[in-house]
SEVOLUM-976426 format. One record per residue (C-alpha): residue number from 0; residue in one letter; chain; y, z, x. Coordinates in Angstrom, 3 decimals. Layout:
N
- NUM,a,A,Y,Z,X
...
//
This chain:
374
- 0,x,A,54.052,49.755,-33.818
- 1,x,A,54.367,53.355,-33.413
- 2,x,A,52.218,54.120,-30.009
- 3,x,A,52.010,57.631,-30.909
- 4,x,A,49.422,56.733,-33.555
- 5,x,A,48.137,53.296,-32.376
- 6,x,A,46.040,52.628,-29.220
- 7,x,A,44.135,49.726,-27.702
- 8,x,A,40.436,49.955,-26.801
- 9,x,A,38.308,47.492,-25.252
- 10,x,A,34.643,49.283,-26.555
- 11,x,A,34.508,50.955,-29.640
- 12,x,A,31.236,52.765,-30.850
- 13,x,A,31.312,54.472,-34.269
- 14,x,A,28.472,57.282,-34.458
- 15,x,A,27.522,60.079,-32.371
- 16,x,A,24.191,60.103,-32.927
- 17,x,A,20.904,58.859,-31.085
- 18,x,A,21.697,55.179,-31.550
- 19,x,A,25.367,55.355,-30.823
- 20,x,A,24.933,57.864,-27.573
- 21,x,A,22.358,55.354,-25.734
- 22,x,A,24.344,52.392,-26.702
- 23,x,A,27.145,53.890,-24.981
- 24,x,A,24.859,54.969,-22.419
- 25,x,A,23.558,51.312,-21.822
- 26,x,A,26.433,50.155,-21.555
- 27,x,A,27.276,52.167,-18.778
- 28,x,A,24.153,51.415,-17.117
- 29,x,A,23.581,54.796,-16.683
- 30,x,A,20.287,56.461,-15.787
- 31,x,A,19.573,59.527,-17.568
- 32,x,A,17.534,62.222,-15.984
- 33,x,A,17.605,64.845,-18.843
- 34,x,A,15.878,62.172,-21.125
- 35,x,A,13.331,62.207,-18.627
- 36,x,A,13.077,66.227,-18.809
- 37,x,A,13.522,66.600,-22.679
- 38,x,A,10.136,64.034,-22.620
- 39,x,A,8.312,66.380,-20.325
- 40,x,A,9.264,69.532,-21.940
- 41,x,A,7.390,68.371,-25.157
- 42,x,A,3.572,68.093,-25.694
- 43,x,A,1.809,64.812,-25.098
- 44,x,A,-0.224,64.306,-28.526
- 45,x,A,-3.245,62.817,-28.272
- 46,x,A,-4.540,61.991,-31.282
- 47,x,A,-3.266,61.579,-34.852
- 48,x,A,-5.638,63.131,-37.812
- 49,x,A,-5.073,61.887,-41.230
- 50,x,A,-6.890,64.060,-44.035
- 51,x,A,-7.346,62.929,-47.774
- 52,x,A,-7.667,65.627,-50.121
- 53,x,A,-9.156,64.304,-53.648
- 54,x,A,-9.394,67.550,-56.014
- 55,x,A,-12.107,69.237,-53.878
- 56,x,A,-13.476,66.500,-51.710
- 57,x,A,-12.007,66.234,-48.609
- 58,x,A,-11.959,63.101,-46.114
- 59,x,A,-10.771,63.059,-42.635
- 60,x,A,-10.362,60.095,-40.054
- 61,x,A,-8.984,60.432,-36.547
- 62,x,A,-7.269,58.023,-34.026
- 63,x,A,-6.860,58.684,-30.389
- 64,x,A,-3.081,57.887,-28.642
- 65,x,A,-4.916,57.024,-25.606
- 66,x,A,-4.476,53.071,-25.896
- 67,x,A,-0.985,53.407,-27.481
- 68,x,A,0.962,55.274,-24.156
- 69,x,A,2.898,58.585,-25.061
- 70,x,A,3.661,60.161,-28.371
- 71,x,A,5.108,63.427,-28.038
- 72,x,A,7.625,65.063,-30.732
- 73,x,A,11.097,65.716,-29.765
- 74,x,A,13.897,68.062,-30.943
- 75,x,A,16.737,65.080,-32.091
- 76,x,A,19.443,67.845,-31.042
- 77,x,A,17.971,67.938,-27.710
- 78,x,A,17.997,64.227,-27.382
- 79,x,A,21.628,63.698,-28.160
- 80,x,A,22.376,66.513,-25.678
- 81,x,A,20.718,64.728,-22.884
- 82,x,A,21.949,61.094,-23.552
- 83,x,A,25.775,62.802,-24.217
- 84,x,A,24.878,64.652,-20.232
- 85,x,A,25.396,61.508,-18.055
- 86,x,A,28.231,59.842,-20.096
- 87,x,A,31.536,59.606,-18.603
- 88,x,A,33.783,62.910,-19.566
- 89,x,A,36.215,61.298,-22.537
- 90,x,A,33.968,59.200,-23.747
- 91,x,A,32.804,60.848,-26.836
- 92,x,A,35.593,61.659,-29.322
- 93,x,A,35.027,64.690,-31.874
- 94,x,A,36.647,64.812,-35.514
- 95,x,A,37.413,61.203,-35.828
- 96,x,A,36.179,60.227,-39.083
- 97,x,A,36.607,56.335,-39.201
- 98,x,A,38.036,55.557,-43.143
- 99,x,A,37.668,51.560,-43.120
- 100,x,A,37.871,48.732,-40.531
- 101,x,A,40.347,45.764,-41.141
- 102,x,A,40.527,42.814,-39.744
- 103,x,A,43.605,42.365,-37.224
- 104,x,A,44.977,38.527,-38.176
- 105,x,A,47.028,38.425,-35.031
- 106,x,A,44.571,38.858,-32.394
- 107,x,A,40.844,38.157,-34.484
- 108,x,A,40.403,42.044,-33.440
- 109,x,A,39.607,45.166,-35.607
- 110,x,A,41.832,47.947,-36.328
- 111,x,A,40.414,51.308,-37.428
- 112,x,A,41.882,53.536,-39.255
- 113,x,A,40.960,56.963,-39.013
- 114,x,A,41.663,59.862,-41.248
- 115,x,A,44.351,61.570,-39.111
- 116,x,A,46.245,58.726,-39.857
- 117,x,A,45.616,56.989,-36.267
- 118,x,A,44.724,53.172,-36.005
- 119,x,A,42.243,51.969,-33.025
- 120,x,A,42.659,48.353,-32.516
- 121,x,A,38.871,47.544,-30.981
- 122,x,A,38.025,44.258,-29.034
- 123,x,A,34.311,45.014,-29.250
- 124,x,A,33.072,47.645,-32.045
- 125,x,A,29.726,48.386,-32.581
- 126,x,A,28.945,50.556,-35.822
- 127,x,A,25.977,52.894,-34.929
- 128,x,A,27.359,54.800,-37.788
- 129,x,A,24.164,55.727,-40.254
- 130,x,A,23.067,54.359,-43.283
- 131,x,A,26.334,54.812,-45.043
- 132,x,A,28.165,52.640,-42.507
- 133,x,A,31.718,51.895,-42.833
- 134,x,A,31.144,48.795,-40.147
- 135,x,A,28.483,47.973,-42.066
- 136,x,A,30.692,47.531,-45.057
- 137,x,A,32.894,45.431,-43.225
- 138,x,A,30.297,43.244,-42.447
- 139,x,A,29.586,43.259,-46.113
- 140,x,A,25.738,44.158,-46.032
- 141,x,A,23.601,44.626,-48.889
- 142,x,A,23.469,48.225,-50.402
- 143,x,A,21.076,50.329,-48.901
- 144,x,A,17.773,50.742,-51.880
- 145,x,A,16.934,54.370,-53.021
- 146,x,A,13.334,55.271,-52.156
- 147,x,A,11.560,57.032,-55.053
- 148,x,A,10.642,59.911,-52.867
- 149,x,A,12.618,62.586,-50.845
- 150,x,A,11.977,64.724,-47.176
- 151,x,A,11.912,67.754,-46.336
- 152,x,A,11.956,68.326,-42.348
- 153,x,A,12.170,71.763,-40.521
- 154,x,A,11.135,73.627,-37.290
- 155,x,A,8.704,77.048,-37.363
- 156,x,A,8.443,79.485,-34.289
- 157,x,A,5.506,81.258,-32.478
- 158,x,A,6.779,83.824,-30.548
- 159,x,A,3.497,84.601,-29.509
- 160,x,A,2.302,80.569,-29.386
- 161,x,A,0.822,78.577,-32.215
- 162,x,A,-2.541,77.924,-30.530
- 163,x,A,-2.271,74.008,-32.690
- 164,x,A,-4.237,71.299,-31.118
- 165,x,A,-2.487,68.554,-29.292
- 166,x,A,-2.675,65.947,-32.508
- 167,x,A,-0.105,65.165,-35.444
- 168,x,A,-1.672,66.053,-38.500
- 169,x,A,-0.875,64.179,-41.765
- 170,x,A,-2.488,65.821,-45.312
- 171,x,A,-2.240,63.664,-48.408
- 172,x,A,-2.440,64.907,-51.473
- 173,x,A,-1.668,62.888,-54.865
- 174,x,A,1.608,61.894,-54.533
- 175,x,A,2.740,64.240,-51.663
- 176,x,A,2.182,63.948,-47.700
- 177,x,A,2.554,67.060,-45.649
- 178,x,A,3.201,66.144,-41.588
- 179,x,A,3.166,68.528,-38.955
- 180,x,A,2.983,68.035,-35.274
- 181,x,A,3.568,70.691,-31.777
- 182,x,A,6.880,70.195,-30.067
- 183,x,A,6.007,73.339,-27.446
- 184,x,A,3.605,76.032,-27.229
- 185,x,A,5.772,77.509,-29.355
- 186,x,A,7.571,74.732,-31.699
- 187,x,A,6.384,72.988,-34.168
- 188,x,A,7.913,70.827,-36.530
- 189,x,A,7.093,69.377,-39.937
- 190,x,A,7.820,67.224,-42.925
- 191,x,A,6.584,67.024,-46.453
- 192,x,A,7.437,63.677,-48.437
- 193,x,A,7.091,63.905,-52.286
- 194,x,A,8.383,62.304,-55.496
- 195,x,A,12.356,62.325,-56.022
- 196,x,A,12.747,64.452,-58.929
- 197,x,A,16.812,64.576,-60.353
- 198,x,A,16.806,68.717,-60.026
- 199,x,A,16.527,67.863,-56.352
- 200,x,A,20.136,66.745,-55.982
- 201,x,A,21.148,70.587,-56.763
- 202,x,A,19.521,72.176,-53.905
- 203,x,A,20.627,69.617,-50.757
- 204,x,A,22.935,72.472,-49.564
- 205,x,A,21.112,75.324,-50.167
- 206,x,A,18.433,75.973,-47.477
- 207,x,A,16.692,78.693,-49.397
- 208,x,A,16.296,76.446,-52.583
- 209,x,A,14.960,73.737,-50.493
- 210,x,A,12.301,75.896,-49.015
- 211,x,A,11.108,77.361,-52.434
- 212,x,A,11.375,74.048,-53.996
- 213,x,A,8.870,72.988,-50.885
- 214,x,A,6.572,75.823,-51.235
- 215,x,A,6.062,74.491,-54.643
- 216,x,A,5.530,70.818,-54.035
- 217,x,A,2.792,71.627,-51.377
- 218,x,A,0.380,73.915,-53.945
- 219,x,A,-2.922,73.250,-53.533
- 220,x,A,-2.258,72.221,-49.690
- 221,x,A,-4.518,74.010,-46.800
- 222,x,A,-3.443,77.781,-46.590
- 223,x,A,-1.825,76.757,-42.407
- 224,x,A,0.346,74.361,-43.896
- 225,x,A,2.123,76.852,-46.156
- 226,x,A,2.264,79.150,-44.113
- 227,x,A,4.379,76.697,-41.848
- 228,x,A,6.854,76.164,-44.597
- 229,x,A,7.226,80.268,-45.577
- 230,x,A,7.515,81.232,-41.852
- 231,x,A,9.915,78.270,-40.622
- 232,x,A,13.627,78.814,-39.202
- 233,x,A,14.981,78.200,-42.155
- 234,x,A,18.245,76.984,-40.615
- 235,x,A,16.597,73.998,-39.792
- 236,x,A,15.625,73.132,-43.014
- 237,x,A,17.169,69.228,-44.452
- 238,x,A,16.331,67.362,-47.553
- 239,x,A,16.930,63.992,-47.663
- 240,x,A,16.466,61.471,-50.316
- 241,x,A,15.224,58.299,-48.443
- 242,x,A,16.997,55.149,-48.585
- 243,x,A,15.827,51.911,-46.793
- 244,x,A,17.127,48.344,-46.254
- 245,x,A,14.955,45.777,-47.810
- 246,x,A,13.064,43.935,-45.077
- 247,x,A,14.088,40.543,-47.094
- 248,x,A,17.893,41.990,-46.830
- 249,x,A,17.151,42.028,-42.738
- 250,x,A,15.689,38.849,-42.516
- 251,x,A,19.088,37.236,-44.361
- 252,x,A,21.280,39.536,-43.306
- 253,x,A,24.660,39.007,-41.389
- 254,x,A,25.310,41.385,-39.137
- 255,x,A,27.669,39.873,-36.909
- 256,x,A,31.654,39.331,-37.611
- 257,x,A,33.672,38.340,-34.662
- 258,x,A,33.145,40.975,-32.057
- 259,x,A,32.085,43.406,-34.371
- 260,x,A,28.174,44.344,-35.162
- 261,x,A,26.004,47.242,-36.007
- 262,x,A,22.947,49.044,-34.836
- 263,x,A,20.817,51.949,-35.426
- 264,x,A,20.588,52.937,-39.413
- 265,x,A,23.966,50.768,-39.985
- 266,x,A,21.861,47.418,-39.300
- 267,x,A,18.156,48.473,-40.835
- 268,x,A,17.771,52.439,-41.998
- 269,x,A,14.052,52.391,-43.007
- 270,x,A,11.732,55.338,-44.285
- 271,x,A,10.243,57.581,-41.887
- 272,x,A,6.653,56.172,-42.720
- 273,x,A,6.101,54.896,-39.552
- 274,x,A,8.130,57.236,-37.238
- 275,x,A,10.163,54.508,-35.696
- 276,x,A,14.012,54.915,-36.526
- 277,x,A,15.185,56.806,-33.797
- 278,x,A,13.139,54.251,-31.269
- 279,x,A,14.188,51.475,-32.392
- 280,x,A,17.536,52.304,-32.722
- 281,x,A,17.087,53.075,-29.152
- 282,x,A,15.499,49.561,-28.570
- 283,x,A,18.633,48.180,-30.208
- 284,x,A,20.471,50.328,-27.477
- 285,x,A,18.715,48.458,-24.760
- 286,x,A,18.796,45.186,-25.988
- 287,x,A,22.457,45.001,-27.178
- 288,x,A,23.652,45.750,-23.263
- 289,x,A,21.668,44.048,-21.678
- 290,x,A,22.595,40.422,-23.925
- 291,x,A,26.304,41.830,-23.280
- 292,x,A,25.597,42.105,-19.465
- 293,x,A,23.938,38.533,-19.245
- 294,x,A,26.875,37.055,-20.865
- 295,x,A,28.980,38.597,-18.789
- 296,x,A,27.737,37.611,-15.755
- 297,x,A,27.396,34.458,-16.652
- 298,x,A,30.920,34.210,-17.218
- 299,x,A,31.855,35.617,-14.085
- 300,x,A,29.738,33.704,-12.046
- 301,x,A,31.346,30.582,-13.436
- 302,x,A,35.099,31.638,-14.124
- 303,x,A,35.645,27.802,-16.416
- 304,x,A,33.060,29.477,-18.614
- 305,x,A,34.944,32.683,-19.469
- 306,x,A,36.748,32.568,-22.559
- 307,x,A,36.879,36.107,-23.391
- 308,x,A,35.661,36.732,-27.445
- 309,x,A,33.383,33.803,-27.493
- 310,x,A,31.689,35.471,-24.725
- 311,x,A,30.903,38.384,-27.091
- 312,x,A,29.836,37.153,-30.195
- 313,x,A,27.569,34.967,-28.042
- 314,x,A,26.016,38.159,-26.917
- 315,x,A,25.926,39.886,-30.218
- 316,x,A,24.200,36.734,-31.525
- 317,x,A,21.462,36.723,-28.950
- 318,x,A,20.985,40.041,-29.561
- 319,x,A,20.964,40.379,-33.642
- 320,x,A,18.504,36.958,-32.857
- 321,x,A,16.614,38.885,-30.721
- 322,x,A,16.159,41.876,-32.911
- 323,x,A,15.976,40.556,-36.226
- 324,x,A,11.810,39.671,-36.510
- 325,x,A,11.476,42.999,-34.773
- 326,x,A,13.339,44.914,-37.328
- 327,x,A,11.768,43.085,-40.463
- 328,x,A,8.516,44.016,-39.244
- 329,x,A,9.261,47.498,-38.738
- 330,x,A,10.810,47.740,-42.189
- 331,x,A,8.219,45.736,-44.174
- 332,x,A,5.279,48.081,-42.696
- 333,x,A,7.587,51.118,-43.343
- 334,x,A,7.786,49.704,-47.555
- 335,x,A,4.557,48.827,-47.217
- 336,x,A,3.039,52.551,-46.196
- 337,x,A,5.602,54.244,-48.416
- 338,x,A,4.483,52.232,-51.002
- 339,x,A,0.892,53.406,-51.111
- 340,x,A,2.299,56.969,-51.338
- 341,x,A,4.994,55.683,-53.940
- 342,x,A,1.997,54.409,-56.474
- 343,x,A,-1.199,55.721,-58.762
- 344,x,A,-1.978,52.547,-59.644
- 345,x,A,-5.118,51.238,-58.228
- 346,x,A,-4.451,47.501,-58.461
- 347,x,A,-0.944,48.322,-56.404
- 348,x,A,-2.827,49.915,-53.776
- 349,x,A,-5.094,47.584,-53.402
- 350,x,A,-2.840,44.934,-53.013
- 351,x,A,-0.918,46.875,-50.419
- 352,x,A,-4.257,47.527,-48.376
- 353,x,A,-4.605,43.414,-48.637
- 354,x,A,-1.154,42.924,-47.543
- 355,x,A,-1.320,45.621,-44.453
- 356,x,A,-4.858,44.618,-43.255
- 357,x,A,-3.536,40.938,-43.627
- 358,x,A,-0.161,41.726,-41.284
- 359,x,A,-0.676,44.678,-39.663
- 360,x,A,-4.375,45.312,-38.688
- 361,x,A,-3.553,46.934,-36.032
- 362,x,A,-1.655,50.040,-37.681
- 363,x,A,-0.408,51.232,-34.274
- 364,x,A,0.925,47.905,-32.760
- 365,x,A,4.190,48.546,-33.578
- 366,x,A,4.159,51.241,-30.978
- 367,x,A,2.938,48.979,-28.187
- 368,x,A,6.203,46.976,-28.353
- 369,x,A,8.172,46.927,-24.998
- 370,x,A,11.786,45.260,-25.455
- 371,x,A,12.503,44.984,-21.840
- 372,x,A,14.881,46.689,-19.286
- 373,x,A,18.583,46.417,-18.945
//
């Protein structure tokens, strides 16, 4: 073949992003100080408030962080900078847009081909890729599910400081949930989640649409929260119309192919109702290397034992073992929450309080979750 426009690589991560940066990361072994800083640099929270509003009644309930370790709210472009600091210069690649993966019949490999007409063959390939994952298709997953509501996420400024207390704040209000939380003395960020309407789909580009199209959906809301959405940068501004895998479609789902597996969004994009994508796409990170590490050393301890591509799909199966009851978990309290918000029908949300007080009475015990070290 033409070398000009095919090369070998043993390790081949598709995705820049949060999931795809500390796999590569892990896999280095690397220890990141800048995580560390990006962590301190934010405000510890300390408790969450959750307010009700019910025409003009008004309920409140509050739960301390104190017995749940740190929550603190952090810029995602800031993260990717500081896992991208430690890694080896050359090892991210910019403006390679992966078009499909094929299976190479000659050596049980994958080739990639990209859309400046260059092939990657990959020994090991990991797709960390998002929710519309070409590795994913090649493991042919089920379709990700529309969610019946949509996101809208941005960033406002205090020049002068914000003066919020140290809590995230979450307002309900029929069908709509406003989110805001302190990033810095300065910073703070917040969502609203409301009801997918089809006029949506004409504004996803246009930042000033998407802000007036917020102010609107959040009438009737405390006077501090729109004021947050009129005053925010509104470069930051995203809509997004959430998508999930269905827990049942994580519990059955393949997501290993030879030496080729996913992570991150690819393997089990979820709705933000729990917070929890970014971390456990981070946990996937962790566990991932550290099952490809073990087998490794394995091997090399007893030469007989190394035979090269067994040794990785062993690993990828320990870890997709490992992180499969985590991840269905995680998604089914995610559909379960969203749910609630999703409904106006009574007997639904009654039968959704059943099922959460039944499997997850503790509301916050998915945060307690340690998956180990490398």
């Amino acid at each position: 073949m033409d070398r000009a426009i095919f090369e070998d690589l043993d390790v081949v991560i598709v995705g820049g992003g949060i999931c795809g940066l500390a796999t590569a990361l892990a896999l280095h072994r690397g220890r990141n100080e800048d995580c560390l800083k990006a962590r301190l640099n934010a405000i510890l929270l300390e408790k969450v408030r959750d307010i009700f509003l019910n025409g003009s009644k008004r309920q409140e309930e509050l739960t301390s962080f104190s017995n749940i370790g740190e929550v603190r709210c952090v810029k995602r472009s800031d993260l990717i900078e500081a896992l991208a600091q430690d890694l080896p210069l050359g090892t991210i690649r910019f403006g390679c847009q992966i078009l499909s993966v094929k299976l190479d019949t000659n050596s049980c490999f994958t080739i990639l081909h990209l859309n400046n007409g260059n092939k990657i063959r990959a020994k090991v390939l990991i797709g960390c890729d998002g929710a519309n994952s070409v590795v994913g298709d090649f493991l042919e997953l089920k379709p990700k599910k529309l969610h019946s509501s949509c996101a809208v996420r941005g960033f406002t400024y205090f020049p002068n400081g914000h003066g919020f207390a140290h809590e995230l704040v979450r307002t309900r209000r029929d069908n709509t949930l406003f989110g805001m939380a302190p990033v810095t003395d300065n910073l703070a960020c917040w969502f609203v989640v409301h009801q997918w309407h089809l006029q949506d789909s004409k504004v996803f580009k246009d930042q000033e649409m998407i802000k007036q199209m917020t102010l609107q959906s959040v009438k009737g809301f405390p006077s501090e929260k729109i004021q947050l959405v009129k005053n925010c940068d509104i470069s930051t501004l995203t809509l997004t119309h959430l998508r999930y895998r269905a827990p049942w479609d994580i519990l059955l789902g393949q997501f290993r192919r030879g030496t080729v597996t996913v992570a991150g969004d690819s393997m089990h994009v979820m709705a933000p109702f729990l917070g929890q994508g970014g971390s456990s796409g981070i946990e996937d990170a962790v566990v991932l290397a550290r099952c490809m590490t073990r087998k490794l050393i394995q091997a090399n301890n007893d030469p007989k034992e190394f035979k090269g591509q067994k040794i990785i799909e062993e690993a990828m199966d320990e870890y997709v073992k490992e992180r499969r009851m985590r991840l269905v978990k995680l998604s089914t309290q995610a559909y379960l929450i969203g749910s609630l918000l999703d409904t106006s029908s009574l007997l639904l949300k009654l039968i959704i309080f059943v099922l959460l007080g039944a499997f997850f009475r503790d509301q916050f015990g998915h945060v307690r979750y340690n998956c180990g070290h490398l």
